[in-house]
N, C-alpha and C positions, 0 to 999 in steps of 0.2 A: 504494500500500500504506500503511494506516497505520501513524503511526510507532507506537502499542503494542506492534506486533507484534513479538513476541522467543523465542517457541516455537512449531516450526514440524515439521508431518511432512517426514519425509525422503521426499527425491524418490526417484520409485520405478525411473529411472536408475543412480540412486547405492543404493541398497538393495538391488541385484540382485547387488552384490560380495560383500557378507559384513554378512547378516540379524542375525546373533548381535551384531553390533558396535552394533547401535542400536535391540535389544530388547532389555528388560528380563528379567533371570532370574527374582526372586521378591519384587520390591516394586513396585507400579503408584505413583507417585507424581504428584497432579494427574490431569485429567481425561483422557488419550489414550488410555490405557489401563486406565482405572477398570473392574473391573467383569470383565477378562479370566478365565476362568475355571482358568489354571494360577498364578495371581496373586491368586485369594481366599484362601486360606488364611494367608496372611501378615496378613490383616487383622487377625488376631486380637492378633498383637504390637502392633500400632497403639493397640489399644482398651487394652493393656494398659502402655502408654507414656503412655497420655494420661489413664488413671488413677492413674498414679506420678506424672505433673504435679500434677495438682489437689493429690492429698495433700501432693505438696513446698511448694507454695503454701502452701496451709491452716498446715502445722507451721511454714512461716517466719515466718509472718503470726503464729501466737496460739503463746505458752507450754504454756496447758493450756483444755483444751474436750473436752464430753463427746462422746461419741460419733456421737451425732446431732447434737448441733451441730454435730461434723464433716461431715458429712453434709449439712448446710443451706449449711454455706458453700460445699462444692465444688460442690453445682448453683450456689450463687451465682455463684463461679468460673466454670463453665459457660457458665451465659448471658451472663456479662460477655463472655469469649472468644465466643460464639455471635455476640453483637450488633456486634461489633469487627468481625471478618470480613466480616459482612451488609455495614456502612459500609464495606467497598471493593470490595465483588462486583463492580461495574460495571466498575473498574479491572482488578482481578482478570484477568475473563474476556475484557477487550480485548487482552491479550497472548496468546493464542492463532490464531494465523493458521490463515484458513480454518474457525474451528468459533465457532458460539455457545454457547460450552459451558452459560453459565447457562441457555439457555433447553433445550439438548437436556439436559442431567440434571435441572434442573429445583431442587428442593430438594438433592437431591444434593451440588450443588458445592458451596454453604457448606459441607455435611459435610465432604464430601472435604478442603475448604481447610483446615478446620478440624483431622480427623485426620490427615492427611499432615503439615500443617505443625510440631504439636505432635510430631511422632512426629521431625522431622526436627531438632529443635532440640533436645529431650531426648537424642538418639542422640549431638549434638556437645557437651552437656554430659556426660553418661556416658563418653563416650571420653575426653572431657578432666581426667576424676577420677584420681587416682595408684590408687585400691583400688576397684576394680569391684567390681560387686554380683555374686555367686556366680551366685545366679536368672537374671543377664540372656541372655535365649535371643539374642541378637547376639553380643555382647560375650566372649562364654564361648566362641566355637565359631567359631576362622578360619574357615572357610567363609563363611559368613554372614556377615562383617564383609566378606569380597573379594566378594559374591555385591551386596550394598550398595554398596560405593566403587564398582561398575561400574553399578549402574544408577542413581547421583544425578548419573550425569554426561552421561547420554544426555539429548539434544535434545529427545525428544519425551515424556522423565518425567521433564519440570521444574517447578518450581512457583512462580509470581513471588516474587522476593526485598521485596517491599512485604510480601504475605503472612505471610511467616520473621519480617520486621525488627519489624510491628507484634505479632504472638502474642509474641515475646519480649521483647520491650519489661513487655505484660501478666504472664508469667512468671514476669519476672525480679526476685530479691531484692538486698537493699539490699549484701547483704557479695561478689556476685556481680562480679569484677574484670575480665574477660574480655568483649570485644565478641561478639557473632554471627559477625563478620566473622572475628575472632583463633578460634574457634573453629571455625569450616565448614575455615579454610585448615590448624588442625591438624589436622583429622579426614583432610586430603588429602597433607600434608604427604611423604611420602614417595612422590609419585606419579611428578615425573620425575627425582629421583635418589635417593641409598641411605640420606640424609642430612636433613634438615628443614632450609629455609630460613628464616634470621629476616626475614620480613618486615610491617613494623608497618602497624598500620590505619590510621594516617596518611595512607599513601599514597593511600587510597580515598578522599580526604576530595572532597568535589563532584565525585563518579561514580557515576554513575547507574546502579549493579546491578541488572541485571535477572534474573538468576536466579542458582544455585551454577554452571551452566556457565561465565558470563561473568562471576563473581567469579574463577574457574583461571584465564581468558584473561585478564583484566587483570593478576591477581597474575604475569603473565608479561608481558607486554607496559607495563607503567605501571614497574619496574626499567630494560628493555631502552633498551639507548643506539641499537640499531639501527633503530627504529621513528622516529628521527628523523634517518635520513639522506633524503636528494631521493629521493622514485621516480622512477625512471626506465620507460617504456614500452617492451615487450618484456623480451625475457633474453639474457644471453648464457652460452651452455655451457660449463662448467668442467672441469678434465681431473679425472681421478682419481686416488684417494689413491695410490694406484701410480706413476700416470706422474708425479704431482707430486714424489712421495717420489725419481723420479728424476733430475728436475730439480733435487734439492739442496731443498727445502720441508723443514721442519723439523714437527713436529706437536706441540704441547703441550696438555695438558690445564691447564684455568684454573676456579676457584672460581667458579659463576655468579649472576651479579645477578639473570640470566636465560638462559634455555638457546637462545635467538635472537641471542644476540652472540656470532657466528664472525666473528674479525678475522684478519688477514695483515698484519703486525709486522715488519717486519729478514728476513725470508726464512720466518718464523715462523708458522703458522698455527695462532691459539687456537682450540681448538672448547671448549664450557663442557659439563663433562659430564652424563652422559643415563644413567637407566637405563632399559635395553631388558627391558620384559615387556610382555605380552599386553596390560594394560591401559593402558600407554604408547600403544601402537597405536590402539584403543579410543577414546581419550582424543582422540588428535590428529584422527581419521577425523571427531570429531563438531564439534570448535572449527573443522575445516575448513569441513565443511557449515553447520554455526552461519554461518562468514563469507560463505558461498556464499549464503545466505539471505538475510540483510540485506541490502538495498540502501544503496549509498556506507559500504561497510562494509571496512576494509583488511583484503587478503589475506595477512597478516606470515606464519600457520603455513602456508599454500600454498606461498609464496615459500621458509620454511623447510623443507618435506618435499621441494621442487624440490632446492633444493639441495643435500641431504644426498643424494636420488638418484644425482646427476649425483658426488657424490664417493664412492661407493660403489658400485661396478660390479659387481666379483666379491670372492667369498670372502676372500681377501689381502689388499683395501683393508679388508675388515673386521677382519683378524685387523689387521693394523697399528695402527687404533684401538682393540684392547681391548689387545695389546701395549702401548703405551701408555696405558694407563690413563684412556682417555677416554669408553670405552661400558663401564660394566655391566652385561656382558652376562645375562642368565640365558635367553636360547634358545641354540640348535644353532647353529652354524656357518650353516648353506645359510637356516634360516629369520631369522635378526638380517640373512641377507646382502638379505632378501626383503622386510625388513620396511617400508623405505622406498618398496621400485616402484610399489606400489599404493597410494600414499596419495593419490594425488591426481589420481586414475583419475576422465577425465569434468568435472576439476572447470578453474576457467579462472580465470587472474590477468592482469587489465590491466596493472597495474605490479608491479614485480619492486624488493624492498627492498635484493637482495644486487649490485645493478650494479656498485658503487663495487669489493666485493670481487672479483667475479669477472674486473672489468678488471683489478686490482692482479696477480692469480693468473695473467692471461692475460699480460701486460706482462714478468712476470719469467720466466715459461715460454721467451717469445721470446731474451730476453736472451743471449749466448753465453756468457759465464762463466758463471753455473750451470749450464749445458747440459755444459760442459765439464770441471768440476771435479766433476758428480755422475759422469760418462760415466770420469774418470780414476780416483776414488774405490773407485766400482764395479767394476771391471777389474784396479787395480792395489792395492788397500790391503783387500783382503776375504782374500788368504793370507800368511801367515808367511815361507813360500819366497818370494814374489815380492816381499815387500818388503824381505826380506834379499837378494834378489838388485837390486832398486834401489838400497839403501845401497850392496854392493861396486860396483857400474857407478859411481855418483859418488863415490865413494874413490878409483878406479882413474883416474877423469876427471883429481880433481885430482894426483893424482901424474903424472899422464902431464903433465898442464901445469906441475907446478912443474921436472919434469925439461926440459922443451922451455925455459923462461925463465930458466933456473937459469945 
């Protein structure tokens, strides 16, 4: 396979679980779905994002020019951007596995490259403005903005990140302080928890982006301290939040670097918190496959949705974790309980990131003092009566023995 390859159809194995998770609702972005016939109508925002570019250009560029001069510089605009794209076609369309896209669209895909990309970079300047424009048919209407975050993260409406980096580059004006990069990740910023993470562009500095899917998966994975412990080959199964929690396990919720560093501490198990919606799910289903794709590619979100299976069994383990304030939940009880079985339905991981922990988890399981102190705990320190009938029994104890030595 060659290495370009970094957008890939989903195998039609894994597609047969849940279709809606990795089509697109109402923007075709990139060539895999150019052209679909419930996904033209939307083109029309496109054209009308990429005429709100030109003009932004043109006004930053000159003080004052007439009208038509306006008018000369945005085709100038135009075909500078037209000819820029042209000069990476080649590149472009190598990251497409399985299709030659330039040569099956033909003239097309410059277009394509060209409105998709302008429309995708204006959207993460827009959203990054404190006063929205009234007119913006996204931006004005929740829907459309969650109909969007869901389809620029699917596998197969992606668009190379060379594409994004160089149009905005063209763009972009002088007082404009924000990377691509600091932009794409605000525009995502609240997708696995309630909260926006600060994380600087720095981090990406000599990483090789290949699209918005595998900029998420890094900005998760390039934090994570767990992605540098040994893999180890095979798994080992972990009990669940229940049986652990009976074991004397403690469960704390912790501020995440990364939402992949679940550690076991002093008896302590940090989970870094998650919020649980529809497009969390979404999200994970396609960074799976994304890793499932790639050859010598690490399975970290596999290993991760294994695990959270395995501590998640029924209902209770789950209430225990939003009890504790470590899943924000916004589904039902029975479906957050569901959310994790099928994640990795079909899908297969050589090595397993979480060994180290599930040994530690397995190790103090065995142990007899936790065993016995959660088992005493349980039993004897959960009613009022029975633990006022403990104090008088060892009251009684010690009088009975100071009378006996007295």
């Amino acid at each position: 396979m060659p290495q370009s390859y970094c957008i890939f159809n989903i195998p039609r194995k894994l597609l047969r679980h849940n279709q809606n998770s990795f089509l697109p609702n109402c923007f075709a972005i990139g060539p895999m779905h150019h052209g679909k016939e419930n996904l033209v109508a939307t083109e029309r925002i496109k054209i009308k994002y990429l005429k709100a570019c030109l003009s932004r250009v043109i006004i930053g560029r000159h003080v004052t020019m007439s009208r038509e001069s306006k008018e000369v510089e945005k085709q100038k605009v135009l075909s500078d951007l037209i000819n820029v794209v042209k000069s990476i076609e080649k590149q472009a369309s190598a990251c497409y596995a399985g299709h030659d896209v330039a040569t099956e669209l033909g003239g097309e895909f410059v277009k394509t490259m060209l409105l998709d990309g302008v429309f995708v970079i204006e959207l993460f300047r827009r959203d990054a403005e404190e006063v929205k424009e009234h007119s913006d048919p996204i931006l004005t209407m929740s829907c459309m903005l969650q109909y969007l975050q869901h389809d620029l993260i699917l596998l197969e409406n992606q668009i190379p990140w060379l594409v994004l980096e160089i149009l905005f580059e063209k763009t972009r004006l002088p007082y404009e302080s924000k990377s691509l990069i600091e932009l794409a990740l605000t525009f995502f910023a609240n997708t696995f928890i309630s909260h926006p993470l600060s994380i600087k562009s720095s981090c990406f500095k000599d990483q090789d982006i290949k699209h918005i899917l595998d900029l998420l998966r890094l900005s998760l994975v390039l934090p994570s301290h767990e992605t540098k412990n040994k893999l180890t080959a095979g798994w080992q199964p972990i009990h669940s939040i229940s049986k652990l929690k009976e074991v004397g396990v403690k469960f704390k919720k912790v501020a995440p670097d990364s939402i992949l560093d679940i550690k076991f501490i002093d008896g302590c198990l940090e989970i870094p918190s998650l919020l649980i919606q529809e497009m969390t799910q979404m999200i994970l289903w396609n960074l799976i496959i994304y890793e499932q794709c790639l050859p010598h590619f690490s399975p970290i979100f596999t290993c991760y949705a294994k695990l959270l299976d395995n501590l998640i069994d029924t209902n209770n383990d789950m209430e225990i974790l939003c009890k504790s304030k470590i899943f924000d939940n916004w589904l039902s009880l029975d479906d957050s309980t569901q959310f994790f079985s099928n994640l990795y339905n079909d899908t297969y991981a050589n090595e397993f990131y979480y060994f180290e922990l599930s040994d530690k988890l397995d190790h103090h399981c065995k142990w007899w003092w936790p065993r016995w102190r959660a088992y005493y705990v349980h039993n004897f320190c959960t009613k009022p009566w029975v633990i006022a009938a403990q104090i008088y029994v060892v009251i009684m104890f010690v009088l009975i023995l100071w009378q006996t030595y007295k």
